[in-house]
VOLOKE-30086 format. One record per residue (C-alpha): residue number from 1; residue in one letter; x, y, z. Coordinates in pm, 1 decimal. Layout:
# VOLOKE-30086
<NUM,A,<X,Y,Z>>,
...
# end
This chain:
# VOLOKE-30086
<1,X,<20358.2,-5797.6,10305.8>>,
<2,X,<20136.5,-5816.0,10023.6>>,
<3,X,<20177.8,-5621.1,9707.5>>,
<4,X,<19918.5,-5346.3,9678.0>>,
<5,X,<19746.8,-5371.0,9312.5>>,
<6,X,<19697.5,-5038.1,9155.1>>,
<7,X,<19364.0,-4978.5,9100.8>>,
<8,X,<19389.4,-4723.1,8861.5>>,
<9,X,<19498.7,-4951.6,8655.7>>,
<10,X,<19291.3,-5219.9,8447.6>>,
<11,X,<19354.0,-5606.3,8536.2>>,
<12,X,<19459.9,-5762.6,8203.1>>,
<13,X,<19403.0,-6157.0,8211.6>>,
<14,X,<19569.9,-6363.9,8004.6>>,
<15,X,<19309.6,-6659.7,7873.4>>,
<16,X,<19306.7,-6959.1,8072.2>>,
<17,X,<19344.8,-7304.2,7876.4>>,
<18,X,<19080.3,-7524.9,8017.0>>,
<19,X,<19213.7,-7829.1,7848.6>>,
<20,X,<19567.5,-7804.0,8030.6>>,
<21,X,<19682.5,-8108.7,8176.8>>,
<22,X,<19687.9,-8047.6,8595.7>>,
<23,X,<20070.5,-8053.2,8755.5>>,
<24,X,<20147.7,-8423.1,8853.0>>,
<25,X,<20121.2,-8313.0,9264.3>>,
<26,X,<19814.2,-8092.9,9276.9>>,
<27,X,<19874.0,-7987.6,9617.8>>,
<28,X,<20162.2,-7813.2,9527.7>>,
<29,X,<19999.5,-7545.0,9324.7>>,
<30,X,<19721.9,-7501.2,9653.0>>,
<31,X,<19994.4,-7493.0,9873.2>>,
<32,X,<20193.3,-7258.4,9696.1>>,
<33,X,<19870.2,-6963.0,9687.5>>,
<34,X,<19802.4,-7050.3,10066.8>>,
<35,X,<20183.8,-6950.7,10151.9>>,
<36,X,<20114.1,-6657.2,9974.2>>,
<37,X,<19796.4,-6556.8,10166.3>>,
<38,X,<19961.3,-6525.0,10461.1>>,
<39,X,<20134.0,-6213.5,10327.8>>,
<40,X,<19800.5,-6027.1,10335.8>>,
<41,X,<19776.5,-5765.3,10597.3>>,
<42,X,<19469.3,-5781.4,10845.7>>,
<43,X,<19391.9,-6113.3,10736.0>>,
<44,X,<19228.7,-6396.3,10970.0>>,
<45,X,<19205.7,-6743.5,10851.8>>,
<46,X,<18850.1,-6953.3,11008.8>>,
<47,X,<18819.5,-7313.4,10934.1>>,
<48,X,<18473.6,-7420.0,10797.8>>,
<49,X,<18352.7,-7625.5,11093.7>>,
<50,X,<17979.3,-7628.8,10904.6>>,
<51,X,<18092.1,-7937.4,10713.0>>,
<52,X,<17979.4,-7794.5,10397.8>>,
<53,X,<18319.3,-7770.9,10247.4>>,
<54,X,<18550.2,-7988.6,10416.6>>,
<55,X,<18905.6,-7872.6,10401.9>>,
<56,X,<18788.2,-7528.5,10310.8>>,
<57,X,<18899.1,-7183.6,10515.8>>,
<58,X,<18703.9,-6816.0,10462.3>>,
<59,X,<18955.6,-6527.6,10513.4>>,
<60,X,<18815.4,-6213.4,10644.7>>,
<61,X,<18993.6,-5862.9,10636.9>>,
<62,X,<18980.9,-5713.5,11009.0>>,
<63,X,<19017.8,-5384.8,11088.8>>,
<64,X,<19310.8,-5457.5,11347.1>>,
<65,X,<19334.2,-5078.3,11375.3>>,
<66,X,<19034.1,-4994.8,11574.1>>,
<67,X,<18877.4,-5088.4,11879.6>>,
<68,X,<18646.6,-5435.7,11860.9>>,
<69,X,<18314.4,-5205.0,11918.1>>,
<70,X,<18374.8,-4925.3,11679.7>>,
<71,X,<18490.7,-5211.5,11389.6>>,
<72,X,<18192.7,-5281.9,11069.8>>,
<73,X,<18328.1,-5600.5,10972.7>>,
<74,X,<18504.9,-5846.3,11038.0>>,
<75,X,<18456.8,-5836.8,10606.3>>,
<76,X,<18481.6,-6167.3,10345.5>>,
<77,X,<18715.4,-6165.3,10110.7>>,
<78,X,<18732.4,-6524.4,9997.5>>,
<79,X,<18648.8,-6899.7,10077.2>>,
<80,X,<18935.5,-7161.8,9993.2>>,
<81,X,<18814.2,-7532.3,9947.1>>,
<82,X,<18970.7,-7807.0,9741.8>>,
<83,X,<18743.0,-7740.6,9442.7>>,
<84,X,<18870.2,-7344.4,9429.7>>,
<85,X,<18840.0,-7008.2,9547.4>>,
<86,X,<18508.8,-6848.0,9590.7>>,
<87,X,<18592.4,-6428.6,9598.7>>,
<88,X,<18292.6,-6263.3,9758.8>>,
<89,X,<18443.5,-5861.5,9658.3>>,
<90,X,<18553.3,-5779.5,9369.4>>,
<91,X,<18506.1,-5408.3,9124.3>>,
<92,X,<18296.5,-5467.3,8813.2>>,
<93,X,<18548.4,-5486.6,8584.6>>,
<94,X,<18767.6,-5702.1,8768.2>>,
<95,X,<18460.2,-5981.6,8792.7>>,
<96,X,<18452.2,-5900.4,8417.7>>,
<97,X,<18796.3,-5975.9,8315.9>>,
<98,X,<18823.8,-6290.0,8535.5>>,
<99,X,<18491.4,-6435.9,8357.1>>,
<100,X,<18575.1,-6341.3,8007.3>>,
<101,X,<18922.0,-6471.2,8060.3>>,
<102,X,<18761.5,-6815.5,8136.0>>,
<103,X,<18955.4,-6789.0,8495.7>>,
<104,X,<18604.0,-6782.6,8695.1>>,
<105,X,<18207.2,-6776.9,8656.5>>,
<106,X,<17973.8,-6597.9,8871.3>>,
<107,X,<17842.7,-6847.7,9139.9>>,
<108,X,<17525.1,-6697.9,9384.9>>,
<109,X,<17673.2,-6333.2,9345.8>>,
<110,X,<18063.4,-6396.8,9355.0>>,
<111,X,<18322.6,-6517.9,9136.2>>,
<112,X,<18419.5,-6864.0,9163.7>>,
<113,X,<18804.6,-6902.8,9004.5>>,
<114,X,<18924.5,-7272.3,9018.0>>,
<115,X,<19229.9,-7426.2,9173.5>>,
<116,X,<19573.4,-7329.7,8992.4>>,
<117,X,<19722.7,-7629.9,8831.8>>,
<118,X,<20062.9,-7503.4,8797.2>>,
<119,X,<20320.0,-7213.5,8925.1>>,
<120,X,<20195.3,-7009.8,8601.1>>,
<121,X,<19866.2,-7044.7,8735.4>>,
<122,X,<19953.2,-6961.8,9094.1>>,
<123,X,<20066.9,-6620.0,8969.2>>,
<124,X,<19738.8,-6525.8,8819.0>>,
<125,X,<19517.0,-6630.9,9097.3>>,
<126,X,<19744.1,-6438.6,9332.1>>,
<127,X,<19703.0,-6120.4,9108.3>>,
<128,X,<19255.4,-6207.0,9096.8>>,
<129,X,<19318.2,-6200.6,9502.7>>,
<130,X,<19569.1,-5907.2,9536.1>>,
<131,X,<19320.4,-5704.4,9293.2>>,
<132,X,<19016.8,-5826.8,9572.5>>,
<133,X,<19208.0,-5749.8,9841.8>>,
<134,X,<19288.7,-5402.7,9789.8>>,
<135,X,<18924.1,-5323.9,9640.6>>,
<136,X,<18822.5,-5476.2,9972.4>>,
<137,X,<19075.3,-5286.7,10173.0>>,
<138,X,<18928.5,-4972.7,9983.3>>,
<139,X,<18583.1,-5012.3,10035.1>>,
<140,X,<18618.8,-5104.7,10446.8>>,
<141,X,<18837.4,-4765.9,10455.4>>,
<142,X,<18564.2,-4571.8,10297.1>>,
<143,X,<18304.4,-4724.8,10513.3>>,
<144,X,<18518.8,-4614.7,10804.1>>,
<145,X,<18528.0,-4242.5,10658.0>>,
<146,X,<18169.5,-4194.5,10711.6>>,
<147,X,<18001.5,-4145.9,11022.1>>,
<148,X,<17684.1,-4325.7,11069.2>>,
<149,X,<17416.3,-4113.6,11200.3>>,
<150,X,<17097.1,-4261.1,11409.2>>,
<151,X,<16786.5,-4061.4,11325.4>>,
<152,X,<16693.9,-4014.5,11717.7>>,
<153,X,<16958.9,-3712.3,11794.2>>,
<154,X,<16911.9,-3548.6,11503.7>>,
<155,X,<16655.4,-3228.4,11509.9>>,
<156,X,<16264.0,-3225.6,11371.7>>,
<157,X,<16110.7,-3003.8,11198.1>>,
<158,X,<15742.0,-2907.0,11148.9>>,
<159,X,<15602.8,-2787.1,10874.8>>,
<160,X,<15293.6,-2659.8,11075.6>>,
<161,X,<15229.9,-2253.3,11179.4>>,
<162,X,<15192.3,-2353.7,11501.3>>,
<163,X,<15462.3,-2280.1,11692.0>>,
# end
């Protein structure tokens, strides 16, 4: 089971040394965050059969819960490719303390955080995801709170005299 990030509480980065030299086996790092993933509740794992990103996997957060009609999403929390981990939900101030922490840029509306290079590493990308996932995880359960409403059942008024 994951471990459920506070969100009360503000995500303190550390900075991130660009000019680090990268662990001599840089699949172990990778390797290491993907065991990790698997801890995530409701999480599904697709291959990216597009060819775009080859090697890469999307992880969506289902709503295992209810019944296959009545579910919003499936809902995108991140893409994994060799190159690094594109997080598609994130709270403002999260994005903000991953870019000004040098641990990600914005990239076409998400945050793009590269591959760890070492176990140090590993920790803080976990922490970026654990912070998505549970801002995720909040906004799908407050999207669930909320009835939709189609404008064909509900009443019309006029605002003529005629009655």
């Amino acid at each position: 089971m994951a471990m459920h990030v506070e969100q009360s509480a503000r995500l303190l980065l550390p900075m991130r040394i660009r000019t680090k030299a990268p662990h001599a086996d840089a699949l172990t790092p990778r390797i290491a965050l993907a065991e990790r993933l698997v801890d995530f509740k409701d999480i599904v794992a697709v291959d990216d059969d597009t060819g775009t990103c080859p090697g890469g996997v999307d992880l969506f957060l289902t709503q295992a819960d209810m019944p296959a009609r009545k579910q919003a999403g499936p809902w995108r929390l991140c893409s994994i490719d060799p190159a690094g981990l594109r997080i598609y939900c994130m709270s403002d101030w999260d994005k903000y303390q991953v870019i000004a922490r040098r641990w990600g840029h914005l990239q076409d509306g998400h945050v793009f955080v590269a591959m760890p290079r070492d176990d140090h590493e590993v920790e803080v990308c976990w922490n970026i995801l654990a912070r998505a996932y549970d801002y995720l995880a909040e906004v799908v359960a407050d999207v669930r709170c909320k009835r939709l409403a189609t404008t064909w059942n509900l009443p019309h008024f006029s605002r003529s005299n005629f009655h």
